[in-house]
mmCIF file of the N, C-alpha and C atoms, coordinates in Angstrom:
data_MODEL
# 
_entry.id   MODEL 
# 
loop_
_atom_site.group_PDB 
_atom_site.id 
_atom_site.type_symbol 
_atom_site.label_atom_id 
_atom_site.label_alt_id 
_atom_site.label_comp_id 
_atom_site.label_asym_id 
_atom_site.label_entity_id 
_atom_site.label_seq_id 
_atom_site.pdbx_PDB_ins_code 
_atom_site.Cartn_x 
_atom_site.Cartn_y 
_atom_site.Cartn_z 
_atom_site.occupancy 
_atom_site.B_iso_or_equiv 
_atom_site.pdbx_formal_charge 
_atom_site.auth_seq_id 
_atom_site.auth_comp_id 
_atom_site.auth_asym_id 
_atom_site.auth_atom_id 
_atom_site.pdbx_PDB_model_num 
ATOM 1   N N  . UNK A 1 1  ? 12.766 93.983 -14.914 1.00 0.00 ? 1  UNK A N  1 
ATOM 2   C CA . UNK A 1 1  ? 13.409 93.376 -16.061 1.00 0.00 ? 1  UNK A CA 1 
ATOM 3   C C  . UNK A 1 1  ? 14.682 92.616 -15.646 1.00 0.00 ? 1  UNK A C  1 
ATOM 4   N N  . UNK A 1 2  ? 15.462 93.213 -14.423 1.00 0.00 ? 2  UNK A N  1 
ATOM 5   C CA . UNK A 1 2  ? 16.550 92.537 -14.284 1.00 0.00 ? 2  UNK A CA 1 
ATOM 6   C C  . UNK A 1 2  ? 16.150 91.517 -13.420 1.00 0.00 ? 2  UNK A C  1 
ATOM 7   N N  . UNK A 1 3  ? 15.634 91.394 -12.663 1.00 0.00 ? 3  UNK A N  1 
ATOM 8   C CA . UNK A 1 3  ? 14.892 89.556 -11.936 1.00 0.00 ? 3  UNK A CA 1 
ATOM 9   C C  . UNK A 1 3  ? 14.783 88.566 -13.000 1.00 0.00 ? 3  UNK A C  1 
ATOM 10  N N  . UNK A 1 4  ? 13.806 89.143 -13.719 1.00 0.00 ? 4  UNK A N  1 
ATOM 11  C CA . UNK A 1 4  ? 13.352 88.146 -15.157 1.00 0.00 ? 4  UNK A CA 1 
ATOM 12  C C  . UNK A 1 4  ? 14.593 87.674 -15.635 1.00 0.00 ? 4  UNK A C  1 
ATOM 13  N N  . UNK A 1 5  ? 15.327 88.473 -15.879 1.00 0.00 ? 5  UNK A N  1 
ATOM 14  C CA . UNK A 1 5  ? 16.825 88.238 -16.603 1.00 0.00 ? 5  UNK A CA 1 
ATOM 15  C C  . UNK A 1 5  ? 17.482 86.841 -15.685 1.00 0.00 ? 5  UNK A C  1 
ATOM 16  N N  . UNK A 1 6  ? 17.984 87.295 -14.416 1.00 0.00 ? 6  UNK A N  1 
ATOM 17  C CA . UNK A 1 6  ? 18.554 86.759 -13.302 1.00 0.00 ? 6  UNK A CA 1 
ATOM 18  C C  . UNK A 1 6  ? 17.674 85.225 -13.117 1.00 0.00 ? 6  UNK A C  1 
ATOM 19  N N  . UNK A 1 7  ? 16.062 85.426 -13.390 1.00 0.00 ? 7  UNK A N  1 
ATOM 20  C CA . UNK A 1 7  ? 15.855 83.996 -13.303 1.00 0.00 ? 7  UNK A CA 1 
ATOM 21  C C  . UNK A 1 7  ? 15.692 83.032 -14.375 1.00 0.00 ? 7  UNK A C  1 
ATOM 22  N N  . UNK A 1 8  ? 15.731 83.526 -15.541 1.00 0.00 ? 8  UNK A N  1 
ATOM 23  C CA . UNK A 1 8  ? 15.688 83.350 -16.520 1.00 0.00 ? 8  UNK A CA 1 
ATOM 24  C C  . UNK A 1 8  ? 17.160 82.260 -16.886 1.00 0.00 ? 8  UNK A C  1 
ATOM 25  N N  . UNK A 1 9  ? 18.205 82.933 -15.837 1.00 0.00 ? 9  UNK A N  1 
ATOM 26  C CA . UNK A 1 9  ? 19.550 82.516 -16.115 1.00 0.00 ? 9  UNK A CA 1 
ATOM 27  C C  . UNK A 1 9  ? 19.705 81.575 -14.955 1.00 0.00 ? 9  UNK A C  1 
ATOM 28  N N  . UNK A 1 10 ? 19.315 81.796 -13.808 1.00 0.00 ? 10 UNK A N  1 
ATOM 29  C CA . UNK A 1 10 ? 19.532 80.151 -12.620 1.00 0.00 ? 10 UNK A CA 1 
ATOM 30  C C  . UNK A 1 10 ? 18.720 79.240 -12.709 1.00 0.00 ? 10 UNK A C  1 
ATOM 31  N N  . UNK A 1 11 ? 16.960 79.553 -12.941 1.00 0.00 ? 11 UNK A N  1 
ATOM 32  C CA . UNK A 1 11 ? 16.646 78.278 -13.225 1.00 0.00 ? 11 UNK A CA 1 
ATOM 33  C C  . UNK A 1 11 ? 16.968 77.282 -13.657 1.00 0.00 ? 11 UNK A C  1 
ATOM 34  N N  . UNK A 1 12 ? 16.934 77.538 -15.025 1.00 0.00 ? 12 UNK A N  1 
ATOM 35  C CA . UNK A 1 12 ? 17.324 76.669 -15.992 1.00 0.00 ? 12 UNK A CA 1 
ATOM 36  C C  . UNK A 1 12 ? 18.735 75.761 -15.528 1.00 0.00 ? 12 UNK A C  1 
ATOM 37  N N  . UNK A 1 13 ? 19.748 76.535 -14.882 1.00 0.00 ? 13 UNK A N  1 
ATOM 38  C CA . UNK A 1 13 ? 21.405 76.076 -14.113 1.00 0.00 ? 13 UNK A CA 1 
ATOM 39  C C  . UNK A 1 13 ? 20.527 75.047 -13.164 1.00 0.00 ? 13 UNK A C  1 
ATOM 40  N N  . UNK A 1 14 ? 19.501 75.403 -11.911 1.00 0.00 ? 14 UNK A N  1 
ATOM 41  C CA . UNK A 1 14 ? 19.629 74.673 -11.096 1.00 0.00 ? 14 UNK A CA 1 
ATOM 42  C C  . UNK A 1 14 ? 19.084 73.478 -11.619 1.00 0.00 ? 14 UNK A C  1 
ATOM 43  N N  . UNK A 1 15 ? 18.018 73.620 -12.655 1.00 0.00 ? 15 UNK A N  1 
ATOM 44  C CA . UNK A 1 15 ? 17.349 72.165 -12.925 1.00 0.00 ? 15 UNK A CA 1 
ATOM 45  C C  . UNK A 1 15 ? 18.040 71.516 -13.540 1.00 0.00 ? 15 UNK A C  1 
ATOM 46  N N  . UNK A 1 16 ? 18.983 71.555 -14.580 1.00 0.00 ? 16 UNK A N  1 
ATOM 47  C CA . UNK A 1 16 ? 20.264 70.935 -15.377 1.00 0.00 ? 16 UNK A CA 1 
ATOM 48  C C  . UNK A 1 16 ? 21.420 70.286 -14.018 1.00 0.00 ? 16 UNK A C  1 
ATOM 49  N N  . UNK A 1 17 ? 21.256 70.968 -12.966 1.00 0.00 ? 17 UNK A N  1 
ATOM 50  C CA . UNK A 1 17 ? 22.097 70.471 -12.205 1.00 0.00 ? 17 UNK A CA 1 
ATOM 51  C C  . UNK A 1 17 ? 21.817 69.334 -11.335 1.00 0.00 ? 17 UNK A C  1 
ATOM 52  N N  . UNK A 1 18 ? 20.664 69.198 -11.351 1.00 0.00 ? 18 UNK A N  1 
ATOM 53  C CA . UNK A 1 18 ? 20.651 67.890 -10.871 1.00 0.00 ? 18 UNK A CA 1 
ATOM 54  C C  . UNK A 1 18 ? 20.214 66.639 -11.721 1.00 0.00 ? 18 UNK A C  1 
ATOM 55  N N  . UNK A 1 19 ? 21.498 65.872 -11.547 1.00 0.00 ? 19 UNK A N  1 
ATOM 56  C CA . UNK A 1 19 ? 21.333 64.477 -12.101 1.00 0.00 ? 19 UNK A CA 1 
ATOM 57  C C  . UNK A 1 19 ? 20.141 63.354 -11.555 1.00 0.00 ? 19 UNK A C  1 
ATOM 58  N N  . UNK A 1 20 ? 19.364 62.690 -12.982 1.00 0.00 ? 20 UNK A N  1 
ATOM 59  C CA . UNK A 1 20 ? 18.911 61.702 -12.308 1.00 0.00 ? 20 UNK A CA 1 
ATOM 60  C C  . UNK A 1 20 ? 19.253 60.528 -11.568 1.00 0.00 ? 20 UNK A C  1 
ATOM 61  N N  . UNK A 1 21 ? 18.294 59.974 -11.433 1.00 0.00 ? 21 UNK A N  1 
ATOM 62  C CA . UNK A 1 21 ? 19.796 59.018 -10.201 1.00 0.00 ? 21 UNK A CA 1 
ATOM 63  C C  . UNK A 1 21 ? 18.436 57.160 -11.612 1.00 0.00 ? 21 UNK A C  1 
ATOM 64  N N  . UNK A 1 22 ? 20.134 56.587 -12.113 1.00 0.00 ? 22 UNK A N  1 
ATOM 65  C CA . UNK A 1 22 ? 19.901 55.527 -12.802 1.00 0.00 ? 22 UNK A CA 1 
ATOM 66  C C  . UNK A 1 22 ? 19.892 54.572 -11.788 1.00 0.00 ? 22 UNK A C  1 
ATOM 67  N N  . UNK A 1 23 ? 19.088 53.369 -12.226 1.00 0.00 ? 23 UNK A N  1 
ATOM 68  C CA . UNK A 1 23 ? 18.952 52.524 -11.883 1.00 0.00 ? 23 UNK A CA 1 
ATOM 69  C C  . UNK A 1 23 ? 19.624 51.321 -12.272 1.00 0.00 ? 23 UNK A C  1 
ATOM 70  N N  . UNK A 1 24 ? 21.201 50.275 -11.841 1.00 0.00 ? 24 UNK A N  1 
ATOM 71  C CA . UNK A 1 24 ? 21.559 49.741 -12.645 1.00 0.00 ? 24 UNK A CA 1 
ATOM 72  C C  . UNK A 1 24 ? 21.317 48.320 -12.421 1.00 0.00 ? 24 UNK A C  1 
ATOM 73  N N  . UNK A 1 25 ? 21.854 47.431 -13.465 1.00 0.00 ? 25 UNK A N  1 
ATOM 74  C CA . UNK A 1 25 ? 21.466 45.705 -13.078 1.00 0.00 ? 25 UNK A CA 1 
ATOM 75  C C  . UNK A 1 25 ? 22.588 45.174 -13.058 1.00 0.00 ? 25 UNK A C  1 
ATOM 76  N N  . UNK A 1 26 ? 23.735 45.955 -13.085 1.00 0.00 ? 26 UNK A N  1 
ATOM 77  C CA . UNK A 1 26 ? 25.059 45.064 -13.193 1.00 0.00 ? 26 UNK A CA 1 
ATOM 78  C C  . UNK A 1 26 ? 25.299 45.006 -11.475 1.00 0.00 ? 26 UNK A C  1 
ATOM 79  N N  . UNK A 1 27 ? 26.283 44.232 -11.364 1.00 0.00 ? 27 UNK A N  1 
ATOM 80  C CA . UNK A 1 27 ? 26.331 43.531 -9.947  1.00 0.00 ? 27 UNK A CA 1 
ATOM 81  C C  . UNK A 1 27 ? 27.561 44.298 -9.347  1.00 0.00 ? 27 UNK A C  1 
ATOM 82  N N  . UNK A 1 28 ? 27.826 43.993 -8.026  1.00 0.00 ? 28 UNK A N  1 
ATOM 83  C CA . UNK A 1 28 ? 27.962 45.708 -6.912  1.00 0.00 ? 28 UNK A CA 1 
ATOM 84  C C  . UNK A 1 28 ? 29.812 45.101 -7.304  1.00 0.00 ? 28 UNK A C  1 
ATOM 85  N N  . UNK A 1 29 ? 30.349 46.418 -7.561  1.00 0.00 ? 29 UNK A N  1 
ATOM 86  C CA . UNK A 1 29 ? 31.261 46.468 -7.437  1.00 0.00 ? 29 UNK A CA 1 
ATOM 87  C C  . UNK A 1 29 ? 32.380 45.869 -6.387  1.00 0.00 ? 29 UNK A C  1 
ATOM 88  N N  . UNK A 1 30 ? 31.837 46.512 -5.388  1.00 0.00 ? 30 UNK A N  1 
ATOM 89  C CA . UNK A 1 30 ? 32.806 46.092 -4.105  1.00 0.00 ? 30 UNK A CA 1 
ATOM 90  C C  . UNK A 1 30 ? 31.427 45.871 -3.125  1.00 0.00 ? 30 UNK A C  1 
ATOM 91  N N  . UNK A 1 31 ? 31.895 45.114 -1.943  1.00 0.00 ? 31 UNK A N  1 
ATOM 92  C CA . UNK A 1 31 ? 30.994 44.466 -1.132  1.00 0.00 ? 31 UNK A CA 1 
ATOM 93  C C  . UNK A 1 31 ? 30.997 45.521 0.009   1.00 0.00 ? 31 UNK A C  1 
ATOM 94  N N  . UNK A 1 32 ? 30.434 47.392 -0.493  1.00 0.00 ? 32 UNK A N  1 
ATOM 95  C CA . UNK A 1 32 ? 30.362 48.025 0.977   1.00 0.00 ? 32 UNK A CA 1 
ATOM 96  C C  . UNK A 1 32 ? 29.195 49.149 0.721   1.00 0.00 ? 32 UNK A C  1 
ATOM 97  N N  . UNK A 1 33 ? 29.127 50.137 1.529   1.00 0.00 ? 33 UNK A N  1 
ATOM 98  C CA . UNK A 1 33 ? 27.911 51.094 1.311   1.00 0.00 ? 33 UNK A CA 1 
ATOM 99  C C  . UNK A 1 33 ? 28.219 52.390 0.960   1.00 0.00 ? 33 UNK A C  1 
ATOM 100 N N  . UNK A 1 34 ? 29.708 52.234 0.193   1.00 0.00 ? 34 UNK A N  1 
ATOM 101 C CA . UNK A 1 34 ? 30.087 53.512 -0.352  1.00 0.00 ? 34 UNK A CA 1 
ATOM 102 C C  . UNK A 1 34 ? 29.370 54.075 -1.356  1.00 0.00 ? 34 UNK A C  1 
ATOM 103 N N  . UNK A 1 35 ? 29.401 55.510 -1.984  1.00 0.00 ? 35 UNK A N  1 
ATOM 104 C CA . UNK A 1 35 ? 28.836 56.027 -2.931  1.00 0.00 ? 35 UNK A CA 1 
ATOM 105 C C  . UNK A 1 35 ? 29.419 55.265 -4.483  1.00 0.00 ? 35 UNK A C  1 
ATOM 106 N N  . UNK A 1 36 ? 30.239 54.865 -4.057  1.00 0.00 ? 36 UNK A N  1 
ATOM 107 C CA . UNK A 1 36 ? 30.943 54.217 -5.974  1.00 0.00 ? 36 UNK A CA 1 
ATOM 108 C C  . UNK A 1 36 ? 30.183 52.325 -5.690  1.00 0.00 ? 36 UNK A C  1 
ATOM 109 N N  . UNK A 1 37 ? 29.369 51.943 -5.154  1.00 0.00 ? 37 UNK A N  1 
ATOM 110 C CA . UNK A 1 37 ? 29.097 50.898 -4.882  1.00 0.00 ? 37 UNK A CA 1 
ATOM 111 C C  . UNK A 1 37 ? 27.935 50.758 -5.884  1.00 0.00 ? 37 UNK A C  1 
ATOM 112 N N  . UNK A 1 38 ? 27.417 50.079 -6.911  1.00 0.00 ? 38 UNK A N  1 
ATOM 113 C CA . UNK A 1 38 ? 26.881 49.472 -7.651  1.00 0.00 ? 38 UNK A CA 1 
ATOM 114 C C  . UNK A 1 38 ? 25.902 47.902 -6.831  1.00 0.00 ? 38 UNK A C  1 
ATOM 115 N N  . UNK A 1 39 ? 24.630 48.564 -6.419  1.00 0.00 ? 39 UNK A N  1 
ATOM 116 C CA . UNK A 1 39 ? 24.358 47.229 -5.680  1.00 0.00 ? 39 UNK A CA 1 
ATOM 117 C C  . UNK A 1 39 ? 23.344 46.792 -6.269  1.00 0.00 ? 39 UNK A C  1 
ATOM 118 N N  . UNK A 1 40 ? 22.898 45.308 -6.505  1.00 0.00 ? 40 UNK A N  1 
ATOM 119 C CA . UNK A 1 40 ? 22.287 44.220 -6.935  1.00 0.00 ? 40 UNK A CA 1 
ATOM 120 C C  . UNK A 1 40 ? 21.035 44.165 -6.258  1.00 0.00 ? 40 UNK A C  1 
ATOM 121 N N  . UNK A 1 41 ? 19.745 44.559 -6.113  1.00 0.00 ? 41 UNK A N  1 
ATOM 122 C CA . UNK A 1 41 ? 18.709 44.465 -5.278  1.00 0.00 ? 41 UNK A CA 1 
ATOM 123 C C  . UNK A 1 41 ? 18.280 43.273 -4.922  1.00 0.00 ? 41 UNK A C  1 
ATOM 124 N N  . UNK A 1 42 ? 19.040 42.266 -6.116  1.00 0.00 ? 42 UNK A N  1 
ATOM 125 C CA . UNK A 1 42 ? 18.377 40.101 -5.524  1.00 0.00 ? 42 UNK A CA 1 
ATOM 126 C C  . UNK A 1 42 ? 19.448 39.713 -5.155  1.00 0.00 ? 42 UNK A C  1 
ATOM 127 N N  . UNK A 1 43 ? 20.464 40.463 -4.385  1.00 0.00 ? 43 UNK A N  1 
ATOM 128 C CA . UNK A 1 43 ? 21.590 39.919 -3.804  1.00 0.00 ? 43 UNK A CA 1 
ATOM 129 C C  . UNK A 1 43 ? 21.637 39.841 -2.130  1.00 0.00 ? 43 UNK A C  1 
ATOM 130 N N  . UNK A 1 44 ? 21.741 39.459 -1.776  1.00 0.00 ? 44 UNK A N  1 
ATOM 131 C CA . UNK A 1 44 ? 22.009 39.136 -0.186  1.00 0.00 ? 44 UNK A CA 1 
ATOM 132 C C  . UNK A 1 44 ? 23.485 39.860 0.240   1.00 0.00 ? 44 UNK A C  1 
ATOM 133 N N  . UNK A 1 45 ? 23.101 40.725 0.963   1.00 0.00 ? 45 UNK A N  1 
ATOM 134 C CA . UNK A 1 45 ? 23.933 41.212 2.438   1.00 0.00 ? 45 UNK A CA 1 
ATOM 135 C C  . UNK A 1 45 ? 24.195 40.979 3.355   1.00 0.00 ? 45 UNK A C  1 
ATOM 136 N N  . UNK A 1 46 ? 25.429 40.341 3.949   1.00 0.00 ? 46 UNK A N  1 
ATOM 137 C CA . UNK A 1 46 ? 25.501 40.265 5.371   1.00 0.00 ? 46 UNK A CA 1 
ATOM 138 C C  . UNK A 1 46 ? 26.285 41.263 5.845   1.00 0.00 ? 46 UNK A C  1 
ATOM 139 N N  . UNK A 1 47 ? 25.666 41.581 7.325   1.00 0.00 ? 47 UNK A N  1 
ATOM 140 C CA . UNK A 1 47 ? 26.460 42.507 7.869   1.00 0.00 ? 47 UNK A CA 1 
ATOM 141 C C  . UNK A 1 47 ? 27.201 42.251 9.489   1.00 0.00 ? 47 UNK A C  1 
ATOM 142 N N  . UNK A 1 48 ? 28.141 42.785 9.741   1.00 0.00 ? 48 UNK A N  1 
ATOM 143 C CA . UNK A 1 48 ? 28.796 42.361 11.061  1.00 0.00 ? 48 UNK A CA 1 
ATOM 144 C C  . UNK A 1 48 ? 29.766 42.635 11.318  1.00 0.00 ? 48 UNK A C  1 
ATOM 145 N N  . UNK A 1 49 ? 30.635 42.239 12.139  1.00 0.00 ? 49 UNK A N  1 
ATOM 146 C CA . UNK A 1 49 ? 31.824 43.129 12.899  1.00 0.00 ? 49 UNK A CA 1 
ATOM 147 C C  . UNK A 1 49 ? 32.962 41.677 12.456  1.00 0.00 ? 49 UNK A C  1 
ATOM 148 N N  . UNK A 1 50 ? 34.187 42.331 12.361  1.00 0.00 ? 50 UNK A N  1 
ATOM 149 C CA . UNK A 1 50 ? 35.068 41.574 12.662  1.00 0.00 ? 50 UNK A CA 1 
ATOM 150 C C  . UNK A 1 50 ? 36.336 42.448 13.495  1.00 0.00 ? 50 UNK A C  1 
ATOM 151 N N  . UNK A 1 51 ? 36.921 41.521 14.928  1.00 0.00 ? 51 UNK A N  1 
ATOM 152 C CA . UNK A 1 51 ? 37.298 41.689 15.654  1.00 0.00 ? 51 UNK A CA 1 
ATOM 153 C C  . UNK A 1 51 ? 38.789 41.058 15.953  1.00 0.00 ? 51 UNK A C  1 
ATOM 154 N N  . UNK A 1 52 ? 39.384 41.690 16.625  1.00 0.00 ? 52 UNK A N  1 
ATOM 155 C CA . UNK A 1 52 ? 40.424 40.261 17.043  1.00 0.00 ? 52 UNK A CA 1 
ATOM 156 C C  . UNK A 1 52 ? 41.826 40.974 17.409  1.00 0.00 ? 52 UNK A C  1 
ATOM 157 N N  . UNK A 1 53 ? 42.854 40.936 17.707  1.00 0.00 ? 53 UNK A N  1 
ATOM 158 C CA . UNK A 1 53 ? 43.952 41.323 18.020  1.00 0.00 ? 53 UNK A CA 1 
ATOM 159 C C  . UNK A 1 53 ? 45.332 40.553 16.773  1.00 0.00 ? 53 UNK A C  1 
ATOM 160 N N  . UNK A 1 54 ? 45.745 40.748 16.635  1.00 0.00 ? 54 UNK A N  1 
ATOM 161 C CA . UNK A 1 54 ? 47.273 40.622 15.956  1.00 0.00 ? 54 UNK A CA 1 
ATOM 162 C C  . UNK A 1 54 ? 48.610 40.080 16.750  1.00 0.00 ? 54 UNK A C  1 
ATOM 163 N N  . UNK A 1 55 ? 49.434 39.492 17.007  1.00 0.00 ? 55 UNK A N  1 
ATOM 164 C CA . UNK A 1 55 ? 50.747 39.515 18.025  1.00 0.00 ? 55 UNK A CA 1 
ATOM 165 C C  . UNK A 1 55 ? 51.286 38.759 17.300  1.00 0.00 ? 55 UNK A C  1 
ATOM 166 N N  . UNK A 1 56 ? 52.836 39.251 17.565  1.00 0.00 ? 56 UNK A N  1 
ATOM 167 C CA . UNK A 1 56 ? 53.928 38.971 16.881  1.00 0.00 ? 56 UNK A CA 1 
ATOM 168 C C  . UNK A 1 56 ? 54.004 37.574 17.876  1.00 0.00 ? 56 UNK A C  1 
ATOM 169 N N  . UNK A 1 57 ? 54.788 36.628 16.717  1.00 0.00 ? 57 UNK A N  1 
ATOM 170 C CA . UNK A 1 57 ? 55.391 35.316 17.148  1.00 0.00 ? 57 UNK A CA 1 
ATOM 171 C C  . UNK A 1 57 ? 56.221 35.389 17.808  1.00 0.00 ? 57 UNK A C  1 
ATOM 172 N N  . UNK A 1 58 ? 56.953 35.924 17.682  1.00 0.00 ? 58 UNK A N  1 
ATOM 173 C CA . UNK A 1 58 ? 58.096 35.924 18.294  1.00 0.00 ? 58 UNK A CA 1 
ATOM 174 C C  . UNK A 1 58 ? 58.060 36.089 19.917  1.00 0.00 ? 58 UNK A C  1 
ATOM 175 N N  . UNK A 1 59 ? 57.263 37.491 19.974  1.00 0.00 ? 59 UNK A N  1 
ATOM 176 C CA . UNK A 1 59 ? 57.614 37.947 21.809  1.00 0.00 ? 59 UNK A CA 1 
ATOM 177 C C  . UNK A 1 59 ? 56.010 37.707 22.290  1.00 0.00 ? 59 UNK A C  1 
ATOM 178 N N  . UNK A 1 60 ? 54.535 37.651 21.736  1.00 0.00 ? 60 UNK A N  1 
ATOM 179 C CA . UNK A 1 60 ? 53.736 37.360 21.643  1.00 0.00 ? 60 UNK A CA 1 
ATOM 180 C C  . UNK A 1 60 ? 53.221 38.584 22.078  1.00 0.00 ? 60 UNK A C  1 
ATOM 181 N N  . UNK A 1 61 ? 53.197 40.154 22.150  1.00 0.00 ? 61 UNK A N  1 
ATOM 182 C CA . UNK A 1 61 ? 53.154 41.096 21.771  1.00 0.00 ? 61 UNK A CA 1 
ATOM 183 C C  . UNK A 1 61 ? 52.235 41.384 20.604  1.00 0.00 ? 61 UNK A C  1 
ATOM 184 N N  . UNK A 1 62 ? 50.922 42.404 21.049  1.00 0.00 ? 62 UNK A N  1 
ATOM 185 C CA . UNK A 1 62 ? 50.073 42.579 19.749  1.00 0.00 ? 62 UNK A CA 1 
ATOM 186 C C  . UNK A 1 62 ? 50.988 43.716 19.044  1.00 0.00 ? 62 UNK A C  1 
ATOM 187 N N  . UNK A 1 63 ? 50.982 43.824 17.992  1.00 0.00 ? 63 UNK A N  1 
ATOM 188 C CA . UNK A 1 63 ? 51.192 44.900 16.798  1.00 0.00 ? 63 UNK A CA 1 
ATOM 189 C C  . UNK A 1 63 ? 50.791 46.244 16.910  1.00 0.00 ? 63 UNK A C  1 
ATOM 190 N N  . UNK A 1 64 ? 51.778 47.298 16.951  1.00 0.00 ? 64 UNK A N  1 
ATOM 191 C CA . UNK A 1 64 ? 50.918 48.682 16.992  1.00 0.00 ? 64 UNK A CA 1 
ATOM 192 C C  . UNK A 1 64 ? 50.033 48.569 15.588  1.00 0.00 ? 64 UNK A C  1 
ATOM 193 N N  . UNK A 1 65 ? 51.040 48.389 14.412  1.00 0.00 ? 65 UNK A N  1 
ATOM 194 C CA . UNK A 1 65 ? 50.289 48.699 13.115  1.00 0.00 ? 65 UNK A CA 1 
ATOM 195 C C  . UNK A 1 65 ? 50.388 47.434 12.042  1.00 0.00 ? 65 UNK A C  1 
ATOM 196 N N  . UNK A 1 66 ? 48.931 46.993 11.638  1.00 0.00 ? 66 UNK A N  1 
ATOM 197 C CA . UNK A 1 66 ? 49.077 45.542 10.682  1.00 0.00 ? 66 UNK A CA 1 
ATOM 198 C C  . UNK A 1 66 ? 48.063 45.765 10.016  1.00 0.00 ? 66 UNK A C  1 
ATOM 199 N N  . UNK A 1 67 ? 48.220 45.774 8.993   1.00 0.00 ? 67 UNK A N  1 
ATOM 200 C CA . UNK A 1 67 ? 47.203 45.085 7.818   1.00 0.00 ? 67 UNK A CA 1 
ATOM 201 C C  . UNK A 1 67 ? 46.993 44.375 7.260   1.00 0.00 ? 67 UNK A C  1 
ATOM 202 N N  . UNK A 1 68 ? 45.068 44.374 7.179   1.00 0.00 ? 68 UNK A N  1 
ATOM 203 C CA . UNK A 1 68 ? 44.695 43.092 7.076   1.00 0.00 ? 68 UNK A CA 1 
ATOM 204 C C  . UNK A 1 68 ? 43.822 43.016 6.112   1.00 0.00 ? 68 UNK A C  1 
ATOM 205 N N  . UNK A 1 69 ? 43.599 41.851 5.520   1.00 0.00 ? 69 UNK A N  1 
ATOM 206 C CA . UNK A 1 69 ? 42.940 41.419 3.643   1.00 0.00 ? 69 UNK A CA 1 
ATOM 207 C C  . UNK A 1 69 ? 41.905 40.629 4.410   1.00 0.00 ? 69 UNK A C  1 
ATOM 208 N N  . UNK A 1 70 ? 40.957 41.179 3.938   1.00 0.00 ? 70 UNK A N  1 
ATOM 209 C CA . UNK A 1 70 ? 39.334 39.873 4.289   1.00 0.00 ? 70 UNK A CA 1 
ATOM 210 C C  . UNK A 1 70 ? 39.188 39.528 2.135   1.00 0.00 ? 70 UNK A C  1 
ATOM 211 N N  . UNK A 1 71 ? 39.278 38.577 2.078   1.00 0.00 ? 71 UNK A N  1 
ATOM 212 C CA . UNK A 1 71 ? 38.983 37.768 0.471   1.00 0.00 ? 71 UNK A CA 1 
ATOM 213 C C  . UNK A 1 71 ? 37.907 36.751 0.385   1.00 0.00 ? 71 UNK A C  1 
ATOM 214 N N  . UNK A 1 72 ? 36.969 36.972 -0.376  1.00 0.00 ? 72 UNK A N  1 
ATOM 215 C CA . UNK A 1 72 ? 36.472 36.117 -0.609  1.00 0.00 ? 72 UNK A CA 1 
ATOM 216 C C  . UNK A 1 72 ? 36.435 34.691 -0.724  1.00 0.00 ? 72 UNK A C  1 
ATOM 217 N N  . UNK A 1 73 ? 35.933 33.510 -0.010  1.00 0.00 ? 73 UNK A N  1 
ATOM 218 C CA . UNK A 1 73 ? 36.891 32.096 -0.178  1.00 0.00 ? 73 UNK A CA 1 
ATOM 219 C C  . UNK A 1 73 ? 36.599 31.284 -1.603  1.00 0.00 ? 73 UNK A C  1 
ATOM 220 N N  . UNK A 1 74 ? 35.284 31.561 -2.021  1.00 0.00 ? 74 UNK A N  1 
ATOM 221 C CA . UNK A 1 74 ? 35.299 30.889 -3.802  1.00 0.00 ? 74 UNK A CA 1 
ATOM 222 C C  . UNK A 1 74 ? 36.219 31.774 -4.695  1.00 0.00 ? 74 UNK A C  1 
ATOM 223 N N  . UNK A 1 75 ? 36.139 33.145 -4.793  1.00 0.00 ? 75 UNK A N  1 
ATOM 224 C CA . UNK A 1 75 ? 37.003 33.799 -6.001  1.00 0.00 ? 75 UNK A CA 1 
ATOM 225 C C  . UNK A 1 75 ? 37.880 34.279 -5.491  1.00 0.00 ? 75 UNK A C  1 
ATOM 226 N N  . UNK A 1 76 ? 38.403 34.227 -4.003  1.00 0.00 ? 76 UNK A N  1 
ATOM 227 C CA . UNK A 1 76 ? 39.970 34.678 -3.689  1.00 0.00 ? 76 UNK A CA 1 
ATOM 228 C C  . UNK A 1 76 ? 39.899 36.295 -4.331  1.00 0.00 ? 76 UNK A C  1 
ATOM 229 N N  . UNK A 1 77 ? 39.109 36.883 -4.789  1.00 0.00 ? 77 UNK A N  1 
ATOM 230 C CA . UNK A 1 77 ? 39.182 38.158 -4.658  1.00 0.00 ? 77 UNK A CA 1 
ATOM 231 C C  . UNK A 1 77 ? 38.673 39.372 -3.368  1.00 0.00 ? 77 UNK A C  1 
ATOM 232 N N  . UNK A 1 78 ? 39.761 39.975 -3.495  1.00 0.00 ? 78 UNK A N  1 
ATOM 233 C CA . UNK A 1 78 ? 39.470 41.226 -2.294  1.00 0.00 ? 78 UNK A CA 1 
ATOM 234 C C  . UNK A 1 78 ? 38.133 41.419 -1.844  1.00 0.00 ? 78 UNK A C  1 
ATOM 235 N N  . UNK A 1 79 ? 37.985 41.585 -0.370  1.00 0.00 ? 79 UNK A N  1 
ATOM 236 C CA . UNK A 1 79 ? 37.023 42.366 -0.120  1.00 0.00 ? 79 UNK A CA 1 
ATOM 237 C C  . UNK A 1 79 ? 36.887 43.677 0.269   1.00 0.00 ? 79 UNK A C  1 
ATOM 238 N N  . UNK A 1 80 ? 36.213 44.804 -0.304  1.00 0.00 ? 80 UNK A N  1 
ATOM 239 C CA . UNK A 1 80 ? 36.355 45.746 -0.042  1.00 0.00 ? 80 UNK A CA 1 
ATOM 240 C C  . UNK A 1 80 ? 35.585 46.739 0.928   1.00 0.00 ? 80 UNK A C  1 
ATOM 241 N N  . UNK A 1 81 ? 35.679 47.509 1.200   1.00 0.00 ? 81 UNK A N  1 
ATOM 242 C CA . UNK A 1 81 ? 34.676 48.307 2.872   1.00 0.00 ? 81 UNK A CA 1 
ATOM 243 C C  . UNK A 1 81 ? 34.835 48.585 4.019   1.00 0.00 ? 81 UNK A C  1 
# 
C-alpha cells in the first residue's frame, strides 16, 4: 500500500516536470547558440573565428585587457555570442 501511495505521488511530479519544448517563428534573439537564443530555421548562419591583437598607439604595445563590440553593419546593433 505504501509503494502505491509513493508512486501514485512521483509519477504524476515527474511527468508534469517536464516541459514541452515549443516551437517558435519569431526571429533569434541574439546571433549565438546559447540556451535563451530564439532561432529562425530559414535564416542563414555563419560561423568563424575572429582573431587579431589590440596595441596601444602610443608605445605600440598590445593591451593586457580590451574590449571589443562586433555590430552589425546595416542595423548598427550589437552582436551577441
Amino acid at each position: 500500500m505504501k509503494r502505491l501511495l509513493i508512486a501514485l505521488l512521483i509519477i504524476p511530479t515527474l511527468l508534469l516536470a517536464q516541459d514541452k519544448q515549443k516551437e517558435t517563428t519569431e526571429k533569434t534573439k541574439v546571433d549565438a547558440w546559447s540556451g535563451a537564443t530564439k532561432k529562425n530555421k530559414q535564416e542563414v548562419k555563419f560561423t568563424g573565428y575572429i582573431s587579431g591583437k589590440i596595441k596601444d598607439t602610443d608605445n605600440k604595445k598590445a593591451l593586457e585587457f580590451a574590449t571589443v563590440s562586433l555590430t552589425h553593419k546595416k542595423t548598427n546593433k550589437l552582436t551577441e555570442g
